[in-house]
N, C-alpha and C positions, 0 to 999 in steps of 0.2 A: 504494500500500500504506500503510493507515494501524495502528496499533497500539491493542489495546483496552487499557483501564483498570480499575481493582480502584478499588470500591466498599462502603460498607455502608451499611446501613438505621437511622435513629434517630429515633422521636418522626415517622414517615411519611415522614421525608426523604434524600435521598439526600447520603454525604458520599463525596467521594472519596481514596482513599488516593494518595499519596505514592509514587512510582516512589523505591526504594533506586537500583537499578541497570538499566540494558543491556547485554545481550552477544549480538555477533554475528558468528557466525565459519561458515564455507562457504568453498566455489568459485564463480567464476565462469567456466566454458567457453565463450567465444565471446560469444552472446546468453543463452545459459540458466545463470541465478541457483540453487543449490542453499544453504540456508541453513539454520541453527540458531539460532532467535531466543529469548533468555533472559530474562525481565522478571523483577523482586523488589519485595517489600516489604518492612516489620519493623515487626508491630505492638505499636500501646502499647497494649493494652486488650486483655481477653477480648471475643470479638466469637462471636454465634451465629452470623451468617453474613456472608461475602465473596462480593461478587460481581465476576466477570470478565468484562467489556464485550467486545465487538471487533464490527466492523461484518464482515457480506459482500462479499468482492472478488471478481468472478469471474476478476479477471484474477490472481489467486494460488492455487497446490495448497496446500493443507495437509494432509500426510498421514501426519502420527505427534503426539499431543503427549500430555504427562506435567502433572501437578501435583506441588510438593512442599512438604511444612508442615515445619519442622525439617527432621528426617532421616529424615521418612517420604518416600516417594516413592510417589504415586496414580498410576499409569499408566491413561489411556483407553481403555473397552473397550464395543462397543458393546451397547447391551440396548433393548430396548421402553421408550418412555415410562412404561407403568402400573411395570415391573421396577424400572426406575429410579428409578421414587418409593419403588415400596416396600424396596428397598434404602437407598436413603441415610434414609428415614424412622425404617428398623430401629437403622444404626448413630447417628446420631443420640441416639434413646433410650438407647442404653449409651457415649455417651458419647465416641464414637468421633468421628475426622475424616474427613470422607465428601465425594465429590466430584458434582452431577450434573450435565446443561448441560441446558438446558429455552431453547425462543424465547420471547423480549423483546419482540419488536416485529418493524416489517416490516423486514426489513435487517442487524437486531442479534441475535446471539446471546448467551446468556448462560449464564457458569458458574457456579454455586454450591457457594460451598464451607463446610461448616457446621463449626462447633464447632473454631474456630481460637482456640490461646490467647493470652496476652499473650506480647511478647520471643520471638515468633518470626521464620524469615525465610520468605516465603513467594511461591513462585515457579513461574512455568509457561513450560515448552520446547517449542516447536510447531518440528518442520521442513518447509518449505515452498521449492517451486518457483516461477519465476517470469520473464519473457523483458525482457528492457532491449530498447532504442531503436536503430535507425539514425539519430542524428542527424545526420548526412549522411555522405559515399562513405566517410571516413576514421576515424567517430568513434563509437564505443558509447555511448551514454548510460546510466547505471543509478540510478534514483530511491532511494533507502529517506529517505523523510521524517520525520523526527523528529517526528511527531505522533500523537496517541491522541485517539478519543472518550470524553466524558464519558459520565451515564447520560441526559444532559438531550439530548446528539445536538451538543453545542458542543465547538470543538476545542480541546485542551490542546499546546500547543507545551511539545517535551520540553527543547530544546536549552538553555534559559535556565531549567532545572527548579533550583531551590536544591538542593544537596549530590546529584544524583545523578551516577555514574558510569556513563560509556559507554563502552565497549572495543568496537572491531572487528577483526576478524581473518581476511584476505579472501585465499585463493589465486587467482592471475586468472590461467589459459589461453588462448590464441590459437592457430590455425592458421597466420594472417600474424604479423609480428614485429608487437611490443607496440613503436611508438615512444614515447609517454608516456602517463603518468596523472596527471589530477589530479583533486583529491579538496577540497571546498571544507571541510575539517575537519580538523584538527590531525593529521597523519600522516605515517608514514613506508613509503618503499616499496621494498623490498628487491630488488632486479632478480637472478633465476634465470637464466637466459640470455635471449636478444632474443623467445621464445614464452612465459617464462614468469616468474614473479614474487609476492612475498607484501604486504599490503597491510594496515599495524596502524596503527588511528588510537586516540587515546586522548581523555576530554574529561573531568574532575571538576569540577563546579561547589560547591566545598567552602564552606560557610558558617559 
């Protein structure tokens, strides 16, 4: 599972914005991963338009996700291509913040998001399923890698990102008793009884 990235266009070229934050908080029951993944920006500039990268995984659901500019909040709704132009084209002209996804490329989808102003924060929540590892008789494995595509298809490693903030926030269920957990990231792990357990890591890279 890799994380898409927010982009804009200037002079034909692509820049990429700046991750403010992560937040990631779910269960985990046994193998199956149930999650709430938060990404943000804050931008300095009026921008006609944002673009949100993220590649195709088939080995993840995603099956809710929202945008939000300030304190509006865009909820995903599905429409035909031609609707969809002509919808965000409409709000667009009056002025409006309109949201559509249209494909990129083979692999890459993209969302656009127009008429984002300066000093806002702007943000999109996708929840998504997904199965972790037996890595061997005794042991779950569960990947979330701290990394996102750019719009060039090069990868951006989040974890040594200047000033952004990561928070997870993880309920982990088992059938067999939980003997331990580790977690290669700053964390603490609050043990519920021997099935069950909470799972908060934190990481600000403040500059």
């Amino acid at each position: 599972m890799v994380f898409g990235s927010f982009c804009y266009k200037e002079y034909h070229c692509y820049h990429t914005l700046q991750l403010k934050s992560i937040r990631i908080t779910g269960i985990q029951k046994g193998f199956i991963q149930s999650l709430e993944i938060y990404q943000s920006i804050e931008t300095k500039q009026d921008l006609n338009e944002v673009s949100y990268l993220f590649p195709t995984d088939n080995k993840i659901c995603i099956y809710s996700m929202q945008f939000q500019v300030g304190d509006e909040i865009i909820p995903a709704e599905l429409r035909s291509i031609t609707q969809a132009k002509e919808i965000y084209d409409e709000a667009l002209k009056e002025g409006k913040t309109a949201v559509m996804t249209e494909p990129k490329a083979s692999g890459i989808n993209s969302i656009v998001i127009g008429n984002v102003p300066k000093g806002k924060i702007v943000s999109i929540l996708f929840k998504c399923s997904f199965t972790s590892i037996l890595d061997n008789q005794k042991t779950i494995l569960t990947k979330i890698p701290l990394e996102s595509y750019d719009h060039y298809g090069d990868l951006i490693e989040l974890y040594n990102t200047p000033s952004l903030e990561i928070d997870i926030d993880l309920t982990i269920s088992h059938l067999s008793k939980i003997s331990d957990v580790n977690v290669n990231f700053n964390y603490e792990y609050n043990k519920i009884d021997d099935y069950n357990g909470k799972l908060i890591g934190k990481c600000s890279n403040i500059t």
